[in-house]
C-alpha positions as CSV (number, residue, x, y, z in Angstrom):
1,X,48.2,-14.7,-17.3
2,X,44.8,-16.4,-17.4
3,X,44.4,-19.5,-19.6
4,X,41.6,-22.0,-20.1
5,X,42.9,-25.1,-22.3
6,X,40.6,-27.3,-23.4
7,X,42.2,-30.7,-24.8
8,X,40.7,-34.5,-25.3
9,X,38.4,-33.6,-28.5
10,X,38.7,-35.0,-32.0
11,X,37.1,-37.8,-34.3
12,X,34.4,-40.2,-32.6
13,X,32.1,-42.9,-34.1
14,X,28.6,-42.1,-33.4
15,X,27.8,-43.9,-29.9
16,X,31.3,-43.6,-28.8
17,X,32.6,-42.0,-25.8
18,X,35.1,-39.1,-25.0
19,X,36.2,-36.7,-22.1
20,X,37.0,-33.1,-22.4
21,X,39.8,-31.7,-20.3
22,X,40.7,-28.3,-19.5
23,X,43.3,-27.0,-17.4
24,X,43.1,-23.7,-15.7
25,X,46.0,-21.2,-14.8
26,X,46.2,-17.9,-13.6
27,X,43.0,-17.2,-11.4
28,X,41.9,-18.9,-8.5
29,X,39.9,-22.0,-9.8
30,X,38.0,-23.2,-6.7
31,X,36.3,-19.9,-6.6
32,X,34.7,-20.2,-9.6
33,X,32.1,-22.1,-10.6
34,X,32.9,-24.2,-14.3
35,X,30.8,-24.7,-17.0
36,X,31.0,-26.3,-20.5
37,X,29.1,-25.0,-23.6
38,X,29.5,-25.8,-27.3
39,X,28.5,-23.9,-30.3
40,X,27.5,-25.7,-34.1
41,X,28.0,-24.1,-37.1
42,X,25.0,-21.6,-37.5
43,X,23.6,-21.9,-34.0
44,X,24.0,-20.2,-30.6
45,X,26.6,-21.6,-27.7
46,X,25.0,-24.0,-25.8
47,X,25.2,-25.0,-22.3
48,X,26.5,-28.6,-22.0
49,X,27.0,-28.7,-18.3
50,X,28.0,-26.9,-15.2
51,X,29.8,-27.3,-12.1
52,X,29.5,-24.3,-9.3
53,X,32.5,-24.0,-7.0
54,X,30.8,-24.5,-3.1
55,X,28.0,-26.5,-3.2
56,X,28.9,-28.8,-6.1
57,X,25.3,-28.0,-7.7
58,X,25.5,-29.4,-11.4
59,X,23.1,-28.7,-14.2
60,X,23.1,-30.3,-17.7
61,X,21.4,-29.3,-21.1
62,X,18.8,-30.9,-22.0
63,X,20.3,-32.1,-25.9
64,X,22.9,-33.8,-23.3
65,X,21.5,-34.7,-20.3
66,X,22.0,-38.4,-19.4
67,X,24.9,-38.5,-21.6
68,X,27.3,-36.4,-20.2
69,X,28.7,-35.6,-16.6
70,X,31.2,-33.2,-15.0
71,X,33.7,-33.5,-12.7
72,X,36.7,-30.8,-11.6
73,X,39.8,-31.5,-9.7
74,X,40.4,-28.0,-7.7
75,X,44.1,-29.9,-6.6
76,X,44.5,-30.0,-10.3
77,X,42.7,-26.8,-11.5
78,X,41.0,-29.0,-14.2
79,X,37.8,-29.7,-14.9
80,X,36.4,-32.7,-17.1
81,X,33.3,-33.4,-19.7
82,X,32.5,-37.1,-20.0
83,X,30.4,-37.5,-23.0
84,X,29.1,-40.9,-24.0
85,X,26.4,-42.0,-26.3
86,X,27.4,-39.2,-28.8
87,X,25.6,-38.7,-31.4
88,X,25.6,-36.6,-35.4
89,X,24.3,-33.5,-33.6
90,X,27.4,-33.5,-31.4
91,X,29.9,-32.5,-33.2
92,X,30.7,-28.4,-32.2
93,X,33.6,-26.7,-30.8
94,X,33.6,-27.3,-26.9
95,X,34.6,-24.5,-24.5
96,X,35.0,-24.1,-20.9
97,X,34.5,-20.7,-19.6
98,X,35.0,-20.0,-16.0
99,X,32.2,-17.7,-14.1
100,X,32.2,-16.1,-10.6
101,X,28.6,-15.2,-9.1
102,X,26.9,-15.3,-12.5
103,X,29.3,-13.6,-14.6
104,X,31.5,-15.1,-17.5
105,X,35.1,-14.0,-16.7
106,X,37.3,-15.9,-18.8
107,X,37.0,-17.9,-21.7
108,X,39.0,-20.7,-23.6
109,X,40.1,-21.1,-27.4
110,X,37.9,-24.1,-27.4
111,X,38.6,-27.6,-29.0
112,X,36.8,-29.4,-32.0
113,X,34.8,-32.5,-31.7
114,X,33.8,-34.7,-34.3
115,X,31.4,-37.4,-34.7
116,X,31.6,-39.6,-38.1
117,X,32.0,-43.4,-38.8
């Protein structure tokens, strides 16, 4: 069975830090390249950040980039959102799909984050 479980999110103070896990199971993880988008209350998902599997090519979105990185552990089948600096227009629900070759395959529940003082 194929799972995607995001953990780590919750309530932040504006300019604190946190870092997204997720765990993968039941696929194989190294082949596929990692990515983590969110999606705010009335808007589209957005791409946060992404890892690809072989040549360890990352992009960012550009409402994040310079505030967040990503990281994966294939030992582990995890794969990690550091994001610092955060701000009011953080605050989403956080996924962590898994694609192969350009293709969304599988797809977490997701996990809330919060920014308030």
């Amino acid at each position: 069975q194929v799972q995607l479980v995001e953990s780590g999110g919750g309530l932040v103070q504006p300019g604190g830090s946190l870092r997204l896990s997720c765990r993968a199971s039941g696929f194989v993880f190294s082949g596929y390249a990692m990515r983590w988008y969110r999606q705010r209350p009335g808007k589209k998902r957005e791409l946060i950040a992404g890892l690809r599997r072989a040549d360890g090519d990352i992009e960012y979105g550009d409402a994040v980039k310079g505030r967040v990185t990503i990281d994966r552990d294939d030992a582990q089948n995890m794969v990690y959102l550091e994001m610092n600096l955060l701000k009011p227009a953080d605050p989403a629900v956080y996924y962590c799909p898994a694609w192969y070759y350009g293709h969304l395959i599988y797809w977490g529940q997701g996990l809330q984050v919060t920014v308030s003082s």
